[in-house]
N, C-alpha and C positions, 0 to 999 in steps of 0.2 A: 334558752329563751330569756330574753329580757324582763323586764320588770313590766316595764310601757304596752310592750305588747299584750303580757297576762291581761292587763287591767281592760284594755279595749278586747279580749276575747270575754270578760267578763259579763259582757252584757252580750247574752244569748240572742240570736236571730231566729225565728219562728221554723225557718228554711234556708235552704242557698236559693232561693228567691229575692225577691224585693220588692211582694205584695202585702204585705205586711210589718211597717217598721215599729222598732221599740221604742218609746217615749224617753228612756233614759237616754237614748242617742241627745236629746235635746235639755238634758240637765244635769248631764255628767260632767263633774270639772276635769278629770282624769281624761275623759273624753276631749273634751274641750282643747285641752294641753295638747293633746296626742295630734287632734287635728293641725295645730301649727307644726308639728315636725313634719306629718307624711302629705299635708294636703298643701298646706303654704309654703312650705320651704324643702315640697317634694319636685315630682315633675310635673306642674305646671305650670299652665301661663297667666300672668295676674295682670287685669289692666291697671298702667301706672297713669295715664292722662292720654292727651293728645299732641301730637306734633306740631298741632297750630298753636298749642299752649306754651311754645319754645321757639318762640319769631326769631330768634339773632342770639349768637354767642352770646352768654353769658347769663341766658333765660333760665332759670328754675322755677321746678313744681313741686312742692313736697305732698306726698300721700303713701300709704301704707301699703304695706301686703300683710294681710293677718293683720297682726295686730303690730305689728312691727315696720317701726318710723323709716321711711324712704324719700330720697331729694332723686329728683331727675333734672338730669343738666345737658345745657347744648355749650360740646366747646368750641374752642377756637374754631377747629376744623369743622365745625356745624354738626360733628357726629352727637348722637345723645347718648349720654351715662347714666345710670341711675346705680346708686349705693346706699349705703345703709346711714340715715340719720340722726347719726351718735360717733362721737368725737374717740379716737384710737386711745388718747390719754387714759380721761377719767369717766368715760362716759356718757358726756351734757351732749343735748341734743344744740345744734350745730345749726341750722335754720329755724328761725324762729315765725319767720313768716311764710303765708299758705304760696306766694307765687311772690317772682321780685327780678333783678337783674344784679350781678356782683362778678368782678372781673375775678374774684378767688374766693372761697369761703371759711372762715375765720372763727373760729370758737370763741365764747364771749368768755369761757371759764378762766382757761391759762395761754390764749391768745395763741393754739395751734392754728397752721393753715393750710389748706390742701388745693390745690387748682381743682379746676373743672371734672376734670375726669377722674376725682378722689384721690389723689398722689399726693403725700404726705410735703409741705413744701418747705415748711417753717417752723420751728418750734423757739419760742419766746426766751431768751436768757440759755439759749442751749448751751454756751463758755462760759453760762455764769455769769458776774459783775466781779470785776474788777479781779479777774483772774479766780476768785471763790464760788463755790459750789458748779452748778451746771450739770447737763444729765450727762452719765458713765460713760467713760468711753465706750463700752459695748452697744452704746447706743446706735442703730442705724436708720435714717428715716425710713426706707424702702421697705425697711418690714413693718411700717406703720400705718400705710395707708388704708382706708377704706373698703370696707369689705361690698365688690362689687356685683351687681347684679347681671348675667346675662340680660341684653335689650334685642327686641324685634319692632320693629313697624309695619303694620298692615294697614290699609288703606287710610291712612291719616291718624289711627291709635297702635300706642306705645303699649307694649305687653312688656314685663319682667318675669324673668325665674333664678332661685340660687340654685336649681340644678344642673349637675353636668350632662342627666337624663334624659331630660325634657325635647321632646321630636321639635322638630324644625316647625314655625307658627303656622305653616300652610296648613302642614297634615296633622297637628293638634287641632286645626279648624276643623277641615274635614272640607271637603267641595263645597259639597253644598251651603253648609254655614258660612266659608267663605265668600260663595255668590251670592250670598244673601246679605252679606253684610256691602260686595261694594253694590247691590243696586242700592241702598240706600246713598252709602257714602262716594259718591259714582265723583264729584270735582270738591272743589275746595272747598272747605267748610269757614263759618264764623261760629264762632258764640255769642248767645245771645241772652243768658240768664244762668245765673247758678241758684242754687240753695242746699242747705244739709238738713239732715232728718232723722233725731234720732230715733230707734226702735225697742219696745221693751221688750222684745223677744231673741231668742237663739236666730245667731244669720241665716240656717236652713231653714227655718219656718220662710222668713225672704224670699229667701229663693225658691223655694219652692213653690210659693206664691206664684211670683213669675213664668214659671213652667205649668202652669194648672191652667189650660184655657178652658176649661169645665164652668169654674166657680165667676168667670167673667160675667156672663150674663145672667147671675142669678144673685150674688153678691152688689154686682154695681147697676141697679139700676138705671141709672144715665143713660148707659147702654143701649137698654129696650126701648125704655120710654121713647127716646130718642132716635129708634132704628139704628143705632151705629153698628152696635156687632150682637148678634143673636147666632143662638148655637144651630138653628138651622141655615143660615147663612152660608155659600158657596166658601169653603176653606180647608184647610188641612194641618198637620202634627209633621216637620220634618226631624226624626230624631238620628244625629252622629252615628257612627257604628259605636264608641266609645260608651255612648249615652250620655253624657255628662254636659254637652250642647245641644240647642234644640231652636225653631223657630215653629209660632203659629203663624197662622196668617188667614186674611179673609176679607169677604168683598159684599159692599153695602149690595142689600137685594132689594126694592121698593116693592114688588111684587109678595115680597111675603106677608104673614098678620101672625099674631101672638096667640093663637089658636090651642097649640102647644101648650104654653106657660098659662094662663087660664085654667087650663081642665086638671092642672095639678095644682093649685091654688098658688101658684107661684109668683113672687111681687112683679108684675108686667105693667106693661104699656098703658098709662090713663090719659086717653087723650082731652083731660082736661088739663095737662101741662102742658104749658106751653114758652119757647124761650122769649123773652123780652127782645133782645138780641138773637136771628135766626143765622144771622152771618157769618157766626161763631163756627158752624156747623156745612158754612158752604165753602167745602173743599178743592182741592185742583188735583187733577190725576197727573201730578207732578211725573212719576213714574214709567206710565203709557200701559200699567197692567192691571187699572181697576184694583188693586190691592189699597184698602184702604185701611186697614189694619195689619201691623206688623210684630211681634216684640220674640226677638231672639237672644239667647244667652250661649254665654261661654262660662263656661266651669273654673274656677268656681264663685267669680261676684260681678262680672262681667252683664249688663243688659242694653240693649239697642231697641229702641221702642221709633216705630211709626206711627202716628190712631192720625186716619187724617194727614196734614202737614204740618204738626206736629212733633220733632224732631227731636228726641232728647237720649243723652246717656246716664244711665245708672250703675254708679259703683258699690257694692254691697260690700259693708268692712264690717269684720268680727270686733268686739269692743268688751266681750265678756260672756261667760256663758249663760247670761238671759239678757244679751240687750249686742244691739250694732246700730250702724250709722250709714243712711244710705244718702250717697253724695250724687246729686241732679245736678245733668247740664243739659244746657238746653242749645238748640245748635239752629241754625240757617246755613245758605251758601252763599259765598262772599258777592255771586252776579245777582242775587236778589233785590229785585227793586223794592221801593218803600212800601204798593200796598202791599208785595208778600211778605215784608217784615212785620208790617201789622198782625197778617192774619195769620203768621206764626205764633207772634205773641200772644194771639185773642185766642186761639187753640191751646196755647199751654198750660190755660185754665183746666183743661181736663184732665194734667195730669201732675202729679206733683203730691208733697205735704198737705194740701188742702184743695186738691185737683177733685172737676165734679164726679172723675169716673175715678181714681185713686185714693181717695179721701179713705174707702175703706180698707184697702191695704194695710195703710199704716195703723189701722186699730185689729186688723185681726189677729194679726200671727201675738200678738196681748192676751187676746182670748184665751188661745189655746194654751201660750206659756203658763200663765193663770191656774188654766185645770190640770195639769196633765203632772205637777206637782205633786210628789208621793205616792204616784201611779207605775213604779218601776215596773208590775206584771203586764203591766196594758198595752197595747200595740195599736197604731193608726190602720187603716184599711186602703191599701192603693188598687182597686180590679176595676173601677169603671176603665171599660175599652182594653178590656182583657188580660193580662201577665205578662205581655212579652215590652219591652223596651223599644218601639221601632216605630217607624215613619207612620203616617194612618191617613187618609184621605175624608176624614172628619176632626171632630171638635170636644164634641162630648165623651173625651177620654182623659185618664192618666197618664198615660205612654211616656209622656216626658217627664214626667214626674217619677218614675219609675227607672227613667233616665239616669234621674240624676244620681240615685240613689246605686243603681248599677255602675257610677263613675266614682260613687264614694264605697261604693265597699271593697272595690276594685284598689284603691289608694292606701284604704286604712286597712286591710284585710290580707292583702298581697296577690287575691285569686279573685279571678272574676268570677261572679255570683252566675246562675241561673236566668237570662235574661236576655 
């Protein structure tokens, strides 16, 4: 038994369940470590960007997996590469900028170059000057080139893994996560906003976040006040067989009242608020399924969110073990007329770094990092909506939360859990 492993068996689980996690999962460095070999540069699939983000040969995206610097390139042949962002030499990172176009890429250090597809092409003074020094003759470029990543594309986004393991992107999806993803992404997409965000917490508090449709309408107000999504609302929990992907989803109801959230003093509906702007809020059932909320993930930082027409992507990146960075984009479709570009925009106030329904996101999983400090015997409590891992025809559960958790013990543990 290895070293690595002892130390993530070190931290005891309550059960082979996944209703109760331990708090050191979220402030363990060893932990932390471990997760970048078996979770990040295990078998899975990590979103690298999107394909509309590599218009023509010679387009690059640099972004990570883990914590670890990644370029993705469209070459000649229009195929996309993605490899690791650090140079065979000496180890200087090799793109300096977030997206660009460059017919080859060229190290600023010792003036290595590598084409498109990371093939080692050039090396600077290789014969030396003037007949003196120059690299060994044992030198070969071919054993130099860039260490590459398998690539997948599914409906317009680029998934990476360094595994040789990792199932084919369909059946890592799962059906249903897959149909879930192209009715959203069903024709061409644009972009139409970015921004980054950092987090002072461990990236599974993140995520996890995202997977909770519990805390939605009781944490973000917006929500109720506003009718958008209330947990008595017509929706449901789709959870992967894997657990580790999951979609909510649900549909404005006018018919209801806050009847509920009152008698448990719960912060509800005052309709002494009111929007300045109600326009914000008047949607198109783009779609044809009444689904006016959507937000599905892929394991493990992968999120697709719908609220509304509202269209955005979120990449969750490890950054440390009490802080990540969550990277928004915000998307349209390229046959969009002008007013639906508007009332994209005028919606994507709701979500975001300082979004009216997100805002609290980005300060909770703080919270918890905060206290759960020095609490190694303590453990969270995952049982609203029962024990098990799996699909639910309501809202007011953890299911997928519990998901994800039966996708990570499963990764860092080698057996699946109870679930």
């Amino acid at each position: 038994m290895n070293q690595s492993f002892e130390s993530t068996k070190s931290i005891e689980w309550p059960s082979d369940k996944v209703t109760y996690v331990p708090y050191r999962l979220y402030t363990d460095p060893q932990q932390y470590a471990l997760e970048g070999e078996r979770i990040y540069r295990g078998p899975t699939w990590n979103y690298l960007c999107l394909d509309a983000e590599l218009p023509e040969p010679g387009s690059f995206v640099v972004t990570r997996v883990g914590e670890t610097p990644i370029v993705v390139t469209r070459d000649d042949e229009g195929q996309v590469n993605a490899f690791v962002n650090r140079c065979a030499h000496r180890g200087a990172t090799l793109c300096l900028e977030k997206r660009g176009k460059a017919e080859q890429i060229t190290c600023v250090y010792h003036a290595w170059s590598y084409s498109l597809k990371g093939e080692l092409t050039g090396v600077a003074f290789q014969r030396g000057v003037k007949r003196q020094g120059g690299m060994s003759e044992c030198f070969k470029k071919q054993e130099h080139n860039l260490r590459r990543l398998h690539v997948a594309t599914f409906a317009g986004l680029v998934f990476g893994t360094f595994s040789e393991e990792a199932p084919n992107i369909e059946s890592y999806l799962g059906g249903e996560i897959a149909t879930r993803i192209k009715r959203v992404l069903h024709k061409p997409i644009k972009i139409i906003g970015r921004n980054t965000q950092v987090l002072h917490n461990n990236w599974k508090l993140y995520f996890e976040n995202t997977k909770d449709s519990y805390h939605a309408s009781l944490l973000h107000t917006f929500f109720t006040t506003f009718e958008i999504n209330r947990l008595n609302q017509k929706g449901g929990i789709i959870v992967d067989e894997s657990g580790g992907n999951h979609v909510s989803y649900s549909k404005i109801d006018d018919a209801l009242n806050n009847d509920e959230y009152g008698a448990q003093n719960i912060r509800s509906n005052n309709e002494e608020y009111r929007l300045a702007d109600p326009s914000m809020l008047e949607g198109i059932d783009e779609f044809g399924d009444g689904i006016t909320l959507q937000i599905l993930t892929v394991f493990p930082g992968f999120v697709l969110q719908q609220i509304q027409n509202a269209i955005a992507i979120r990449q969750v990146l490890p950054t440390g073990v009490d802080s990540c960075e969550l990277v928004w984009t915000y998307l349209g479709f390229e046959d969009d007329d002008e007013a639906m570009d508007e009332l994209r925009l005028k919606q994507s106030n709701l979500a975001g770094p300082a979004g009216y329904i997100s805002l609290e996101d980005g300060a909770v999983g703080a919270f918890v990092q905060r206290s759960i400090q020095g609490v190694d015997e303590d453990e969270s409590v995952i049982l609203m909506g029962g024990d098990r891992a799996e699909s639910q025809p309501f809202r007011a559960t953890e299911s997928s939360v519990r998901g994800f958790w039966k996708k990570y013990r499963t990764l860092m543990e080698g057996v699946e859990p109870d679930a």
